[in-house]
N, C-alpha and C positions, 0 to 999 in steps of 0.2 A: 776559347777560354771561358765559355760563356759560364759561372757563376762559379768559375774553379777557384777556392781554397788556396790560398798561395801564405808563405811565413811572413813572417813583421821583416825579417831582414831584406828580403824583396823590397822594402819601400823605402828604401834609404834614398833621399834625395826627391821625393814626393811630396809636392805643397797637397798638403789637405787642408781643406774648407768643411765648416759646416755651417747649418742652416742660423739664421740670425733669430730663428725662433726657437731654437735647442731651450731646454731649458733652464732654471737657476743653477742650476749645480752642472750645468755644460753638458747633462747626458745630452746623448744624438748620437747620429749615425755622420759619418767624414768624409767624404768626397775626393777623389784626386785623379786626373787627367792620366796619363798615360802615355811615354811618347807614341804607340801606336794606334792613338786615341782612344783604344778602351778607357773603364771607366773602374777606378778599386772604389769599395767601400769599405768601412771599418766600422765598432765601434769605439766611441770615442773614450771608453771608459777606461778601455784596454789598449790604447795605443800601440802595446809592445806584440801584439797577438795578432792573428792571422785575417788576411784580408779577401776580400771578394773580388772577383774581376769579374765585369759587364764589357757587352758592346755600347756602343754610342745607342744605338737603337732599342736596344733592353731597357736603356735610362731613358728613352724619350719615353716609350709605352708607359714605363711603370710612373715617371715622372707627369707624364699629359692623364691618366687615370686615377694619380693622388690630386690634380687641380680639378676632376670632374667628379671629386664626390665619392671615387671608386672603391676605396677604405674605409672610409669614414663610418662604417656600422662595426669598427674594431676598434675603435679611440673611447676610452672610458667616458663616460655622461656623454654621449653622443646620444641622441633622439633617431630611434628606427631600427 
């Protein structure tokens, strides 16, 4: 399923999370488990709109390369 497209209705019964650093107005991206541990994403903007499906391992890569820095020359007023 790796990055498949899937409807808002698929996620009926999905706790999603998102980051404690979202911003003031709650933009962010959503988070939610899977019972077969992949991982959906969303935005949070659109609740009712179509989500993302990751492995566990796609979220660790992309998540251990946003703690090392690996984005950070696309976040606005970043230096570099």
């Amino acid at each position: 399923m790796n990055g498949q497209e899937l409807p808002a209705a698929g996620a009926v019964g999905l706790v999603w999370q998102k980051s404690r650093r979202s911003d003031p107005t709650g933009d962010c991206v959503e988070l939610a488990e899977l019972p077969d541990g992949d991982i959906a994403v969303r935005n949070s903007r659109y609740p009712d709109g179509p989500y993302l499906v990751y492995t566990r391992a796609e979220v660790e890569a992309f998540v251990g390369g946003a703690k090392d820095g690996d984005f950070d020359h696309m976040l606005v007023g970043s230096a570099g």
